[in-house]
C-alpha positions as CSV (number, residue, x, y, z in Angstrom):
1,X,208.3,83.6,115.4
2,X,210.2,80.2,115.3
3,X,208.2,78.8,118.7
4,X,205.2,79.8,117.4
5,X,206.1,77.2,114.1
6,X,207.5,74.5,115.6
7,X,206.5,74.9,119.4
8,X,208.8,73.7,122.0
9,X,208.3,73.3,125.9
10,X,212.5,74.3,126.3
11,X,211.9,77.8,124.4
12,X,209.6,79.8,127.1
13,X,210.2,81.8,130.1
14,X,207.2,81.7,132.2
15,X,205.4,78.4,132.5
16,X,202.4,77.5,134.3
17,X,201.6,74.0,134.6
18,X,198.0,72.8,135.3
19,X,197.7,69.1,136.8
20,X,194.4,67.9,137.5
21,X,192.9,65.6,140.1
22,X,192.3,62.3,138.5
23,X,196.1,62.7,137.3
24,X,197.4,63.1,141.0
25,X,194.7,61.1,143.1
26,X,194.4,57.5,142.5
27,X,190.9,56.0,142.4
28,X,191.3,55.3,146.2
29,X,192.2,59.0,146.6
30,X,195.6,57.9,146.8
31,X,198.4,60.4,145.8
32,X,200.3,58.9,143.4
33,X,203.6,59.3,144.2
34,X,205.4,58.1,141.7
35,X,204.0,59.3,139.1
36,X,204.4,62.9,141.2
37,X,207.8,62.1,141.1
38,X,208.4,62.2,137.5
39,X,206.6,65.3,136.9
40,X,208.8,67.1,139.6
41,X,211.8,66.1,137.9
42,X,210.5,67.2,134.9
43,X,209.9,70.9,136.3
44,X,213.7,70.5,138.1
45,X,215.2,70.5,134.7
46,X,213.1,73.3,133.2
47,X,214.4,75.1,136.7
48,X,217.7,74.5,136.0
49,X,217.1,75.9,132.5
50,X,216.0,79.1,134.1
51,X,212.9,78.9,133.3
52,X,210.1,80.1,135.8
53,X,207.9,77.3,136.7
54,X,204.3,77.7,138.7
55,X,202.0,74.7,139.3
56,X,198.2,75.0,139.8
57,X,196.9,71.8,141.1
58,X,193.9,69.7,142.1
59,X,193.2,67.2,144.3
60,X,193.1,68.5,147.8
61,X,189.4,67.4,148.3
62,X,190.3,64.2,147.2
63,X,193.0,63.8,149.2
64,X,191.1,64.9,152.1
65,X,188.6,62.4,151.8
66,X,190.1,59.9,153.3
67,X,191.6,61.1,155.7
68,X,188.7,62.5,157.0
69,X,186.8,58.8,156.3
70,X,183.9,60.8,154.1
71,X,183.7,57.9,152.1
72,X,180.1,58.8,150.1
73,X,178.8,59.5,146.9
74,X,177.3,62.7,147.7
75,X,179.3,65.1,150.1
76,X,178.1,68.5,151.4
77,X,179.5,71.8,150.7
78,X,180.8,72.2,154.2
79,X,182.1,68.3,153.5
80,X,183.8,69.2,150.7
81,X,185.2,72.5,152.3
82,X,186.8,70.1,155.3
83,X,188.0,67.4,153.0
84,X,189.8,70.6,151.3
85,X,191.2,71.7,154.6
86,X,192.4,68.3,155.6
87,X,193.8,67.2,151.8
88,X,195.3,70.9,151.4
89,X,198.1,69.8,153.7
90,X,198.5,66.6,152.5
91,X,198.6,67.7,148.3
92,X,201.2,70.5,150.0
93,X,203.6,68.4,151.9
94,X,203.7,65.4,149.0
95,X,204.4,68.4,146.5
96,X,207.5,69.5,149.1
97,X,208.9,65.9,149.7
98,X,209.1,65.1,146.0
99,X,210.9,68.8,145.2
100,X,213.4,68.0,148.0
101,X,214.8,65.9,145.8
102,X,215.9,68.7,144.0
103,X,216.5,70.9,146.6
104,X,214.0,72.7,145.7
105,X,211.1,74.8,147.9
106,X,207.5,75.1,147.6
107,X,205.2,77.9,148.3
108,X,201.4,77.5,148.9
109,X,198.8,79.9,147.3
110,X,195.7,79.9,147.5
111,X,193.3,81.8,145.7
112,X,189.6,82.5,145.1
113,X,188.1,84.3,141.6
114,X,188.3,87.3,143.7
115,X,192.1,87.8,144.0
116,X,192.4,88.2,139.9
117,X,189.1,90.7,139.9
118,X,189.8,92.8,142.6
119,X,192.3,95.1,141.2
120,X,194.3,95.7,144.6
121,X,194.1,91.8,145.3
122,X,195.2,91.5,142.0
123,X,198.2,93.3,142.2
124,X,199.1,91.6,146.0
125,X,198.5,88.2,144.8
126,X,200.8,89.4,141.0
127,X,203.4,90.2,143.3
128,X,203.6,87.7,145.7
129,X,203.8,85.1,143.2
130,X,207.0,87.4,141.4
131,X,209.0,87.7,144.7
132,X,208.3,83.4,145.2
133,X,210.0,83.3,141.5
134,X,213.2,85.8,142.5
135,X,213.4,83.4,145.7
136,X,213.5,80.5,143.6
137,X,210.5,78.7,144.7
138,X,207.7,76.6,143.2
139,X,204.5,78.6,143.5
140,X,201.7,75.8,144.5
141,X,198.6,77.1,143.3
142,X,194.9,75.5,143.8
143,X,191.7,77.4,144.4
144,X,190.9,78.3,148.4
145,X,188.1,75.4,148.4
146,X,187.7,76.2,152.4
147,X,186.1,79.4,151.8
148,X,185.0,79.5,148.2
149,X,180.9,79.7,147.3
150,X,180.2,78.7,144.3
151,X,179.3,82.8,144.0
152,X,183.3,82.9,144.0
153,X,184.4,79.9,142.3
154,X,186.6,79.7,139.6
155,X,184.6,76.5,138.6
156,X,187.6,74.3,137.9
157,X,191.3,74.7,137.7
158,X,191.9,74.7,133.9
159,X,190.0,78.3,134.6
160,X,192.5,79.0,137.4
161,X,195.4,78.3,135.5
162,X,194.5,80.6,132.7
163,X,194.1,83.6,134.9
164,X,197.1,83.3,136.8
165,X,198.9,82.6,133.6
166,X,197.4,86.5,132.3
167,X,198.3,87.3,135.9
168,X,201.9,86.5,135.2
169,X,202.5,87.1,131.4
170,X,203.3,83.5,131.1
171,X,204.3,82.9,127.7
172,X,203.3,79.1,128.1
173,X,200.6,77.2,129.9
174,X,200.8,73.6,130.4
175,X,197.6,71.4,130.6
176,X,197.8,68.0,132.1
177,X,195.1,65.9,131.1
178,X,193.6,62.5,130.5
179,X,193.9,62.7,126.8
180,X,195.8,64.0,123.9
181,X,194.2,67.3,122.9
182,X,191.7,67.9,120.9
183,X,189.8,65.8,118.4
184,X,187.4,66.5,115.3
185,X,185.0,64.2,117.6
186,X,184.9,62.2,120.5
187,X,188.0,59.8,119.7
188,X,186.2,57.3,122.4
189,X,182.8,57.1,120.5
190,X,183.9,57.9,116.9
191,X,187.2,55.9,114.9
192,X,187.3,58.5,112.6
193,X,188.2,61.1,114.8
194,X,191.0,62.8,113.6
195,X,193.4,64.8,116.2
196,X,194.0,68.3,116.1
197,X,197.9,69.1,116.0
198,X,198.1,72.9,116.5
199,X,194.9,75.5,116.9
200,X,195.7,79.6,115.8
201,X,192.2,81.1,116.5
202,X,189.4,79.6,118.8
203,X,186.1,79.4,117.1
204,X,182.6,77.9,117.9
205,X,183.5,74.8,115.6
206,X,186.0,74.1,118.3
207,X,183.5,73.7,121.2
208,X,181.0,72.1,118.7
209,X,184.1,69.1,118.0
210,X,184.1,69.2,121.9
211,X,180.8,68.4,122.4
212,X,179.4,71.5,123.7
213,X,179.0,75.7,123.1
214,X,181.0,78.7,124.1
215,X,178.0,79.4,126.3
216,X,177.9,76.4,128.3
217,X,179.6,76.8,130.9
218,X,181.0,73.2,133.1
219,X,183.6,72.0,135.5
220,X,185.8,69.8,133.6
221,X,186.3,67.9,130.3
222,X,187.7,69.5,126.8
223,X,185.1,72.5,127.0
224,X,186.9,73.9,130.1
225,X,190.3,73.2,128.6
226,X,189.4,75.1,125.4
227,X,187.9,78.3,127.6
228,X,190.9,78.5,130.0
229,X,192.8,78.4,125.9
230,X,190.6,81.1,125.0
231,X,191.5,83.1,128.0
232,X,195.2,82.5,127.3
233,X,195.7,83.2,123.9
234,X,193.6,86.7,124.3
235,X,196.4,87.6,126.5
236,X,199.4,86.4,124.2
237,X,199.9,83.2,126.4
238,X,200.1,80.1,124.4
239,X,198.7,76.8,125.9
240,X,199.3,72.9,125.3
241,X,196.9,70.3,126.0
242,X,198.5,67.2,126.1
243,X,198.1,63.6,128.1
244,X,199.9,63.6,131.7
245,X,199.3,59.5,132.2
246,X,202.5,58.6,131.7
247,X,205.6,59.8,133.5
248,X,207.6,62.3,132.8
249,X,204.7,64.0,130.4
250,X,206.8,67.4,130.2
251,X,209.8,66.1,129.1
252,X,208.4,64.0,126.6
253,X,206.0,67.1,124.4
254,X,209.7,68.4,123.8
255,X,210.2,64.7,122.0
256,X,207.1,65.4,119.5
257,X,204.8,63.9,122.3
258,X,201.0,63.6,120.3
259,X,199.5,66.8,121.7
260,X,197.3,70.3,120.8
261,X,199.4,73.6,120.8
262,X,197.1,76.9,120.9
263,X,199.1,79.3,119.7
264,X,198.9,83.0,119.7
265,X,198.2,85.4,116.7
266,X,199.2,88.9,116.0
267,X,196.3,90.9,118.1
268,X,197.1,89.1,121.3
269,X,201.0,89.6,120.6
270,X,200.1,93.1,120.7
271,X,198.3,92.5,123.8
272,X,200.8,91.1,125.4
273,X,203.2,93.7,124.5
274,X,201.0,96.2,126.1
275,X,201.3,94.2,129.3
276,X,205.1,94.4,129.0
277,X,205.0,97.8,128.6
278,X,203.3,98.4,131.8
279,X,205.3,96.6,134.3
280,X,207.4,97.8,136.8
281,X,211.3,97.7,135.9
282,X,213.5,96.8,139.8
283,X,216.5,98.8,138.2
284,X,216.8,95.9,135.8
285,X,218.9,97.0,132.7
286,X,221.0,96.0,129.5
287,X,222.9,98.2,127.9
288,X,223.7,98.2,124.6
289,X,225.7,100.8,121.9
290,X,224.0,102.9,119.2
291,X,224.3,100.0,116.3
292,X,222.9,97.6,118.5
293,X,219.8,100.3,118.8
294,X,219.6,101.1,115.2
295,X,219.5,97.2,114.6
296,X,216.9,96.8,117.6
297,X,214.1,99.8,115.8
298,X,214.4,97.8,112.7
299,X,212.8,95.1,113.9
300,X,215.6,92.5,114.9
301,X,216.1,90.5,118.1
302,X,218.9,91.4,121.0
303,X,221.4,88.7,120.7
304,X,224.2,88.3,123.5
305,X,226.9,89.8,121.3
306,X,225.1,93.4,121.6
307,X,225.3,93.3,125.1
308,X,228.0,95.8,126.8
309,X,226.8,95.5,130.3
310,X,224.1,94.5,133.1
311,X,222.5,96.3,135.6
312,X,220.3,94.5,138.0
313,X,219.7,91.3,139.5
314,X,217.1,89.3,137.8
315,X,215.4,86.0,136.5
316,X,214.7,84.8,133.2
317,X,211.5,85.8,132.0
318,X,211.8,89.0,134.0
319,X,211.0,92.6,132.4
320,X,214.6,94.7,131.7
321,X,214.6,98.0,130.2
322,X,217.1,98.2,127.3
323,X,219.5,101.2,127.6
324,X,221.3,102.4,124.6
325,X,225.0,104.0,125.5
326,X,223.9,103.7,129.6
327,X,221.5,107.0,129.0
328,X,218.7,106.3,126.3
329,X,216.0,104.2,127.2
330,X,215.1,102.4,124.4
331,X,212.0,100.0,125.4
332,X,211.5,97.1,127.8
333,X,211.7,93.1,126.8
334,X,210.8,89.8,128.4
335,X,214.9,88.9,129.2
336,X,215.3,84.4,128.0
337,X,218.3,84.5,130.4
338,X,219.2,86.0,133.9
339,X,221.6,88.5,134.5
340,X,224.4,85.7,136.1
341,X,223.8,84.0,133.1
342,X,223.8,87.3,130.6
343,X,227.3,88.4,132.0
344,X,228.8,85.3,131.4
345,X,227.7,85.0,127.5
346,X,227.6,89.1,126.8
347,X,229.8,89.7,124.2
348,X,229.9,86.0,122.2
349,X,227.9,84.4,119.4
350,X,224.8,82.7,120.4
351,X,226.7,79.9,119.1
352,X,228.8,79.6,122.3
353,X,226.0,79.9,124.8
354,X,226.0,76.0,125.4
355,X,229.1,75.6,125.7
356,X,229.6,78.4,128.6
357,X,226.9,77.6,130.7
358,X,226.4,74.1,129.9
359,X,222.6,74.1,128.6
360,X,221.3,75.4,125.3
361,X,219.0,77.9,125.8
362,X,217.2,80.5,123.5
363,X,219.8,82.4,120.8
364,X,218.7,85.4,121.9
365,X,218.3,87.5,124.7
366,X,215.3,89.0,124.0
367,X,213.2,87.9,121.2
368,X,211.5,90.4,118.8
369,X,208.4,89.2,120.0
370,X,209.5,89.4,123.4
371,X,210.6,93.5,122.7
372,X,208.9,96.8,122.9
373,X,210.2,99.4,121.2
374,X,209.9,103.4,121.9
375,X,210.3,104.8,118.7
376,X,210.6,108.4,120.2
377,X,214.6,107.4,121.3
């Protein structure tokens, strides 16, 4: 799979995007806005891209500190769930003024460890977050701090991110951080430590060049980062830790930015494919003729050429069925384009695609790796 080889932030559909408190929050718990800024505009072009963007943040306890004056070293759990309360609002409304911008909308969720467990929760809180996407909103993720025990906890937001990225067959989950990925050691205590580029299979040497075990489990720091990766790739999600200090951090990992791409292997492909099997088709459809369907069961990708029509109204990153001579169903795929966009390009090379609707884009539709064939059709 080409992104698999040379991984690029412009070449997924379904993008989560994990920013952590000490990124957002200041060291006077101030929100900093410019910084906030750049990362919004970042996230507006992958919008306009098509892609589908959700953010899982930190930082409402901080920010709620000082508005509530709670200005101690050591706060109480019923503290902290206030400062939550208080900072909730504030994290929400700084997101919303920066998206204006852009005219875009955000949409607060919260959730505790018990909406991805709970298989009826799971499935609300799954399709909530699809019908924000089809609305064109920002999903605002962060963890329901007001009411979360530690019993219920996700234990830090890296976590978070990596179950709703399973939750919503992201193909690609962004982790802000305060450093550059992963080293062989601790690049702060050791100058030979020598950065890890791209990761294919998560092993205990991993955690040990972390400084820690699969078994110890923490809130925060490279160990977290490397579980929520663990979580992802088992689920055919890749993940990329990189360094969010700057501004504009997205923008810049599609210009070679130093980071650490874990990237998925074949069993979690297959994963993943199961998981596009089982979801639920909204009358979304291509159609396609019979060679297109021969070329499709031996293994290639559907290009726009093969297209003959569109059925539907959906987003890229959405599951279509594929429908061979407008009666065969012939499997379901991950669609890199929406249908507006699809009926406009059907028909030409992928060659052309820039030039009709003014962006790049993927060359294909649906990428083999984003296809499931039935082999009974």
């Amino acid at each position: 799979m080409e992104t698999l080889n040379n991984p690029n932030v412009r070449d997924f559909n379904q993008i989560v995007i994990k920013i952590g408190s000490s990124l957002l929050v200041g060291e006077s718990n101030q929100l900093q806005t410019e910084w906030l800024d750049s990362v919004c505009d970042d996230i507006s072009e992958m919008h306009k891209r098509g892609q589908s963007v959700i953010i899982v943040t930190s930082g409402a306890i901080s920010a709620g500190i000082e508005s509530l004056g709670l200005y101690k070293k050591d706060l109480r759990l019923e503290e902290k769930q206030a400062a939550a309360a208080a900072g909730q609002m504030k994290l929400t409304q700084s997101y919303q003024s920066s998206l204006d911008r852009h005219k875009l909308n955000v949409a607060q969720v919260l959730l505790t460890r018990g909406d991805t467990e709970d298989r009826r929760r799971y499935l609300n809180s799954r399709e909530t977050l699809k019908t924000l996407l089809r609305l064109n909103a920002i999903p605002l993720i962060n963890e329901n701090d007001t009411v979360a025990t530690e019993e219920i906890r996700f234990g830090d937001n890296d976590q978070l991110a990596a179950y709703v990225a399973v939750m919503m067959n992201a193909d690609l989950c962004i982790l802000l951080s305060d450093v550059d990925g992963l080293y062989t050691k601790d690049p702060s205590s050791f100058k030979d430590a020598e950065h890890i580029a791209k990761v294919y299979d998560i092993d205990e040497e991993h955690f040990l060049m972390a400084g820690t075990t699969r078994s110890k489990h923490g809130t925060g720091g490279m160990q977290t980062k490397l579980l929520a990766a663990e979580i992802c790739m088992n689920s055919g999600c890749n993940v990329v830790i990189t360094n969010g200090k700057i501004k504009n951090p997205i923008t810049l990992l599609d210009q070679k930015k130093i980071s650490t791409w874990f990237l998925t292997n074949a069993e979690s492909q297959k994963e993943r494919k199961k998981w596009i099997l089982s979801n639920y088709i909204y009358g979304n459809r291509v159609i396609i003729g019979k060679s297109t369907a021969d070329a499709l069961q031996n293994g290639r990708s559907l290009l726009p050429r093969d297209i003959l029509d569109v059925e539907g109204s959906f987003r890229r990153g959405d599951t279509v069925e594929i429908v061979s001579n407008k009666e065969t169903v012939l499997g379901k795929g991950l669609s890199a384009f929406g249908s507006e966009d699809i009926k406009l390009i059907m028909g030409h090379e992928s060659g052309k695609i820039e030039q009709i609707l003014g962006f790049k884009g993927r060359s294909e539709i649906i990428h083999i790796d984003d296809l499931v064939i039935d082999r009974k059709s």
